[in-house]
C-alpha positions in Angstrom: 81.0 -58.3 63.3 82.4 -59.3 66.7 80.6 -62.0 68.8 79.1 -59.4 71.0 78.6 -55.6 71.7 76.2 -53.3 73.2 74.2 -50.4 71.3 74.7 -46.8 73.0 71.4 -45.2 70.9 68.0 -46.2 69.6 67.6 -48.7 66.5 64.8 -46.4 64.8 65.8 -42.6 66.0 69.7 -42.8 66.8 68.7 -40.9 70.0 70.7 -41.9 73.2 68.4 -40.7 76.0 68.1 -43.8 76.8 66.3 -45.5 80.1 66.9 -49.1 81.7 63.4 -50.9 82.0 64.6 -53.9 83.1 68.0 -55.8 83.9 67.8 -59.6 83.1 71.6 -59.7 83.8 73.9 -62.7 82.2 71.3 -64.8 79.6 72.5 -67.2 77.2 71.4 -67.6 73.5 67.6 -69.0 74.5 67.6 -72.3 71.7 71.2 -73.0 72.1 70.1 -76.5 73.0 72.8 -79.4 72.5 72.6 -83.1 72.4 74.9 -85.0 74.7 77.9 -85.4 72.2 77.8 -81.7 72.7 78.0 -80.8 76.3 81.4 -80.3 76.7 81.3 -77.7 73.2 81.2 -73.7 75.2 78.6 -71.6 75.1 78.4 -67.8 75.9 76.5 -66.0 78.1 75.4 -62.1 77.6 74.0 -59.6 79.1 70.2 -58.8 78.6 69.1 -55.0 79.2 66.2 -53.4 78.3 66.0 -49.9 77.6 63.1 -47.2 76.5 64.0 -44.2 74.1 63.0 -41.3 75.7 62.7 -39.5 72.3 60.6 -41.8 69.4 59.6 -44.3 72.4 61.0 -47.4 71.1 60.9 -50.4 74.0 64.3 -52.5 72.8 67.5 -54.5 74.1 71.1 -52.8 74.0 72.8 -55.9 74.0 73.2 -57.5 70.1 74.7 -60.3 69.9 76.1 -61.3 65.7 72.9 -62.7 64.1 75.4 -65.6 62.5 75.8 -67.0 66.0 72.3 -67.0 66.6 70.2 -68.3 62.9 73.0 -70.0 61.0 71.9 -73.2 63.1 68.7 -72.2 64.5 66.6 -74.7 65.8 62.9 -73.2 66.2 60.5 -74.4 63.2 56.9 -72.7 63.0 55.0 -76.0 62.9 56.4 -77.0 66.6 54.5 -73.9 68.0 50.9 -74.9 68.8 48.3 -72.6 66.7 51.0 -71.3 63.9 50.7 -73.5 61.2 46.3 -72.4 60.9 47.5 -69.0 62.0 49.6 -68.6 58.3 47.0 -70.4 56.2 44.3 -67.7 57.7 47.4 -65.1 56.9 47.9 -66.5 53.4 43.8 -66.0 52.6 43.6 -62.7 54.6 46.8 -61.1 52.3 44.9 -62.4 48.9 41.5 -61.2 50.2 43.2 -57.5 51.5 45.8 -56.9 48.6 44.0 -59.0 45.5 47.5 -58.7 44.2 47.2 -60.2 40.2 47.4 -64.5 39.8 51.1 -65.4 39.6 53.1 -62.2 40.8 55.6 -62.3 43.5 55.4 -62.6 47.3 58.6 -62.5 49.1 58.8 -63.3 53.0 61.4 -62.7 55.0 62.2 -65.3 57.9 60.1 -67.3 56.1 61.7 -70.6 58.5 60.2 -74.2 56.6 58.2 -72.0 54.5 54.5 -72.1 56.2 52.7 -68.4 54.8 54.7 -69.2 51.5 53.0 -72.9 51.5 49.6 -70.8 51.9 50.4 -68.4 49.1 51.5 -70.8 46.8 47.9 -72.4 46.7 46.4 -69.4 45.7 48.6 -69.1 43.0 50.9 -66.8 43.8 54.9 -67.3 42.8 57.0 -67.3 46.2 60.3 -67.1 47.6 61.6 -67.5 51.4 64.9 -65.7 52.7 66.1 -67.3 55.8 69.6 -67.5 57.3 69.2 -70.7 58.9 70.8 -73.0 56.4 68.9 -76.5 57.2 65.6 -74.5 57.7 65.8 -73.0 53.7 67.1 -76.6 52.8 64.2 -78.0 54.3 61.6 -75.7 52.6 63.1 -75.4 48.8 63.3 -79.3 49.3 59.1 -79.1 49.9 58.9 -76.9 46.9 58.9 -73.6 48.7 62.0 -71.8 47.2 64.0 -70.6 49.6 67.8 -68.6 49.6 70.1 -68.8 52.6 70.5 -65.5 53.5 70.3 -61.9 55.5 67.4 -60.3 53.7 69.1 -56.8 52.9 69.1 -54.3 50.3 71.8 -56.4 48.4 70.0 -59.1 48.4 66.8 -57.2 47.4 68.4 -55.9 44.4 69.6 -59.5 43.4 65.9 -61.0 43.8 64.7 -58.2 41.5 67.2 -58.4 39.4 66.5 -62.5 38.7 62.3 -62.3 39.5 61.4 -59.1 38.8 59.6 -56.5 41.5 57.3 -58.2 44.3 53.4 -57.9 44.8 54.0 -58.4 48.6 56.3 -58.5 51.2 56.1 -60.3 54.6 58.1 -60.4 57.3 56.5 -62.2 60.7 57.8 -62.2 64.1 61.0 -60.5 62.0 61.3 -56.8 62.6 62.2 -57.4 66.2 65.5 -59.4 65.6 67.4 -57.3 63.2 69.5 -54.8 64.4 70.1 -52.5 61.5 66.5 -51.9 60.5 67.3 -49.2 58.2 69.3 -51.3 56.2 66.1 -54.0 55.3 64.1 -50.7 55.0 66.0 -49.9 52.4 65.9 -53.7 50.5 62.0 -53.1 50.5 62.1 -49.8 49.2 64.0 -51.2 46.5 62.2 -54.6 45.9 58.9 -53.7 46.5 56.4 -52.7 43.2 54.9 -49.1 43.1 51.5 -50.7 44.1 53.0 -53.4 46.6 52.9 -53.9 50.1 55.1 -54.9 52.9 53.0 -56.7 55.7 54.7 -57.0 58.7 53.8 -59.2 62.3 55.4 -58.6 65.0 55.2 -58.3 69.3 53.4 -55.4 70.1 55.2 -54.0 72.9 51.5 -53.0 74.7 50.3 -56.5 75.0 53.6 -57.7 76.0 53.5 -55.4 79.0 50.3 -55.3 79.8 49.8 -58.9 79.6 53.0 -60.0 81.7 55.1 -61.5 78.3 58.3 -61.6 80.6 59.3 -64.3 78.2 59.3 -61.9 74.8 62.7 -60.4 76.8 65.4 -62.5 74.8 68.5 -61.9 72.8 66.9 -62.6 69.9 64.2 -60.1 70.0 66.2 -56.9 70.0 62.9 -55.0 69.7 59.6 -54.3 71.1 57.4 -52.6 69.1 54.5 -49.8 68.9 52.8 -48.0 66.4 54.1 -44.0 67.7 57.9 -44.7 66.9 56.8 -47.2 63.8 54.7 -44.4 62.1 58.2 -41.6 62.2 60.7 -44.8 61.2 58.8 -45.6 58.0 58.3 -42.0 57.2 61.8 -41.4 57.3 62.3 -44.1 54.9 60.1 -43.3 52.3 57.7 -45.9 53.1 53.9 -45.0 54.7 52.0 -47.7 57.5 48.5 -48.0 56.0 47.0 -50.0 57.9 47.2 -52.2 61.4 45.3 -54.5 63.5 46.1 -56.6 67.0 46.4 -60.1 66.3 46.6 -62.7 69.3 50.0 -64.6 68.0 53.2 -64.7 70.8 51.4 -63.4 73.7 49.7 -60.0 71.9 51.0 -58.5 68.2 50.0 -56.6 65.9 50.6 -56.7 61.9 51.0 -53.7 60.0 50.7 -53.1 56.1 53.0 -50.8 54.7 52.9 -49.3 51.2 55.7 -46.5 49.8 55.0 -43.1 50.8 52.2 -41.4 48.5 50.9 -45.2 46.7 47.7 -45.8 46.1 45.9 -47.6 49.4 44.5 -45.1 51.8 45.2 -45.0 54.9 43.0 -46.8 57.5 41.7 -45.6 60.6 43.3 -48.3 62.6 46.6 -46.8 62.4 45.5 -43.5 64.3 43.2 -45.4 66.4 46.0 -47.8 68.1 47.8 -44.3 68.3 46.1 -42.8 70.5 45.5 -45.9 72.4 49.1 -45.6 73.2 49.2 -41.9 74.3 45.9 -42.6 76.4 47.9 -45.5 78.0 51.1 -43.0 78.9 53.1 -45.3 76.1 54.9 -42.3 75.3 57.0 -42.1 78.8 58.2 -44.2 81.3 55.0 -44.7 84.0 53.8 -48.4 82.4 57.0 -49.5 82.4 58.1 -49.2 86.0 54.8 -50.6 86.9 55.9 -53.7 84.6 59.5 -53.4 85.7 57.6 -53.8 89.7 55.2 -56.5 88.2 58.2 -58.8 87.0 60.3 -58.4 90.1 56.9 -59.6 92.4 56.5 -62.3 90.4 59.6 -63.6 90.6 60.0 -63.2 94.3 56.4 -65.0 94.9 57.2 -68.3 92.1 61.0 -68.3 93.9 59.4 -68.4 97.4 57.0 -71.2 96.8 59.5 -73.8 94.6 62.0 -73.1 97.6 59.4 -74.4 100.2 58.3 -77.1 97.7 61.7 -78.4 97.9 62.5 -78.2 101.2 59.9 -80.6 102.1 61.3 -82.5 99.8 58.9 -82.4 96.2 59.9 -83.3 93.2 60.0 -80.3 90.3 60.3 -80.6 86.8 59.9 -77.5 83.8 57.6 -77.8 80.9 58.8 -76.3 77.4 62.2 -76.4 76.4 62.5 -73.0 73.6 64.1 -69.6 73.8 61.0 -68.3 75.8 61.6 -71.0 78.6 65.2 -70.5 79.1 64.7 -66.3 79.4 62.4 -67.6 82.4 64.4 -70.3 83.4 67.4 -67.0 83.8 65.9 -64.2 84.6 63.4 -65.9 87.7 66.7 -68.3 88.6 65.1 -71.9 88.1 67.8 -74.2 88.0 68.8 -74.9 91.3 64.5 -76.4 91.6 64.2 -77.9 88.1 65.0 -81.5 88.0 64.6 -81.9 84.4 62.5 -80.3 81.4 59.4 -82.0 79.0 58.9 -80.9 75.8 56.3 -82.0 72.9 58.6 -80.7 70.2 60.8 -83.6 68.7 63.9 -81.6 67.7 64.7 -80.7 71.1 63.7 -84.0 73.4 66.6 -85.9 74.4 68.7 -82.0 74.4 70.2 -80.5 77.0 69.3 -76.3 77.7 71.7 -73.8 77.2 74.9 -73.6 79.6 72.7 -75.0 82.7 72.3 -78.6 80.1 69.0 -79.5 82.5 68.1 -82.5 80.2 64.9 -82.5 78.1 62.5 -85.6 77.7 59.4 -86.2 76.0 56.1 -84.8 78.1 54.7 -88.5 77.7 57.7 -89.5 80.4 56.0 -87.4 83.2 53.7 -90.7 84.1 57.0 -92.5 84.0 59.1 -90.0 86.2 55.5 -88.8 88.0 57.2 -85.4 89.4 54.9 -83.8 92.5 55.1 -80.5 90.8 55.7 -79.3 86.6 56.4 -75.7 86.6 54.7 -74.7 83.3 57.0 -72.5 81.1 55.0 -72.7 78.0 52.2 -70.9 79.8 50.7 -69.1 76.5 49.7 -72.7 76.0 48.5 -73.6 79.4 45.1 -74.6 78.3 46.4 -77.7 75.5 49.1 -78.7 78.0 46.5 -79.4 81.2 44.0 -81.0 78.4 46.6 -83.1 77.0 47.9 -84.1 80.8 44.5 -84.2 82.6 45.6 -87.9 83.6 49.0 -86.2 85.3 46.5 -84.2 87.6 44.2 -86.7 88.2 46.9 -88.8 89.2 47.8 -86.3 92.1 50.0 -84.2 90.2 50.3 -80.4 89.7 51.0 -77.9 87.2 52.2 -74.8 88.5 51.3 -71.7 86.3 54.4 -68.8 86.5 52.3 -66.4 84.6 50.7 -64.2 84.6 50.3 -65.1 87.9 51.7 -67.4 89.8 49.3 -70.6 90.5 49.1 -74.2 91.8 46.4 -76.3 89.7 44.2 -78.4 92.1 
């Protein structure tokens, strides 16, 4: 696959009545952070559209950049996002309580990163295995115990796990679904791996929440979708595969996880599914309406956080960025931040002492703000407002402020 191209139809229907949402223009890879030996290596930008099917309403980006470039060095572990690692042991107990799959039998998750659900799953005796591209991520989990394979999770590599562990129990896949491009393609490793009485659980965005709560950050090369349950509900019909059951889960700004079974097993069905689908028709979720309000929403909030940091600095305040992950540098892009940012704090040790993709603003340790004591820290982590001020309480009390660029934009007293 080339480095880059740009998909004329829909990912789930193949339809090309196609419509732009939004246009975040040139964007690089969002955790293409280097170190200093590193600056001088190049590094792409692409451009980020966002388009709506008009036919199975499917919210996704055009632009696909090859997943190699992206996960063979990936940087993002779940343990450096706050909340994550207690969100998967509650998963881990949730999917034994739900599925009571038998002592022992097979769970397979895709994306599975250092291995966190599989950690949880493992404890309640369950036999696991993680699929994951990025090469020091799976080295870093089968090295924990947590066995883990290198790879594209595909129907290829299904038929090899089966092949070596026999059929699995269950199937996960979290904050997954929206990166991969050809969907069918896994659809058809699950079909394949999966036993007659398995299930494939799934978290991902939901594309409601993400609108309707202002997740301008979700909007990223590597999320390619954004998803809702009316298109979900024809895809996995069409691929012998049948969504169970669903339910809204707080993770990433507003998602959703889904349990899927093949078409005609032996779950029923749940109520949940048809009750989130109608949520979506009552919402107009099914045309175009809540997205040019969005599209409106993004644009005015861009225009009031631009206005203010350009007044800041001409009276001559000092501005620094907190969070340095892919979320940050979609914000950074898309609202144009790096002519105000001085430099960016970060809590996550992989990335302090990095530089951000293309624009290299450096990154230093969120203790350092009483050092450098900037008049103003644009927060870019905002999901995780309430932990940052807590943890910096002595940064405001000090005279310094946080400004909040979403949902809305704010100045903290």
């Amino acid at each position: 696959m080339k480095e880059f191209f740009k998909r004329e139809d829909c990912r789930l229907c193949g339809s090309r009545n196609m419509a732009v949402v939004l246009d975040m223009e040139a964007v690089p890879l969002g955790d293409d952070f280097v170190t200093r030996e590193q600056l001088d290596r190049p590094q792409g930008e692409y451009p980020l559209e966002i388009n709506f099917c008009n036919d199975c309403g499917l919210l996704q980006s055009t632009s696909v950049i090859n997943p190699d470039i992206i996960y063979s060095n990936y940087l993002y572990e779940t343990s450096s996002s706050l909340g994550l690692v207690r969100h998967f042991e509650d998963y881990a107990a949730y999917l034994m309580d739900k599925v009571r799959p038998p002592k022992g039998a097979l769970t397979v998750d895709i994306g599975s990163n250092v291995g966190a659900l599989l950690k949880g799953m493992q404890a309640h005796g369950m036999t696991v295995l993680g699929i994951d591209p990025a090469r020091a991520l799976a080295r870093k989990a089968t090295e924990a115990g947590l066995e883990t394979w290198a790879a594209f999770f595909n129907r290829e590599v299904a038929g090899r796990i089966r092949s070596e562990k026999g059929s699995a129990a269950i199937i996960t896949a979290n904050n997954v679904m929206a990166n991969i491009d050809d969907l069918t393609d896994i659809m058809d490793g699950i079909l394949e791996l999966l036993s007659d009485d398995g299930v494939f659980v799934f978290e991902t965005g939901y594309m409601v929440d993400t609108v309707q709560n202002g997740v301008i950050d979700n909007f990223t090369h590597e999320h390619l979708c954004y998803f809702s349950i009316l298109p979900l509900l024809s895809f996995f019909d069409g691929h012998g595969l049948e969504l169970i059951d669903v339910k809204r889960v707080p993770t990433k700004g507003g998602s959703i996880r889904g349990m899927v079974q093949k078409k005609g097993g032996p779950r029923p069905v749940s109520s949940n599914v048809s009750g989130l689908a109608t949520l979506e028709r009552e919402l107009g979720f099914e045309g175009m309406a809540p997205f040019t309000v969005f599209a409106r929403y993004a644009e005015s909030v861009k225009t009031e956080l631009v206005d203010m940091l350009t007044r800041l600095k001409a009276q001559g305040k000092s501005i620094a960025g907190y969070g340095a992950s892919i979320g940050s540098t979609s914000l950074i892009y898309y609202f144009g931040l790096e002519p105000f940012l001085d430099r960016l704090y970060d809590d996550n040790p992989v990335k302090i002492g990095t530089y951000s993709p293309v624009q290299h603003i450096p990154v230093h340790d969120s203790a350092e703000i009483y050092e450098h004591r900037p008049d103003y820290v644009l927060n870019l982590a905002w999901r995780y407002a309430g932990p940052i001020y807590r943890r910096h309480a002595r940064y405001v009390a000090e005279g310094g402020h946080f400004i909040s660029c979403l949902p809305t934009v704010e100045v903290s007293a």
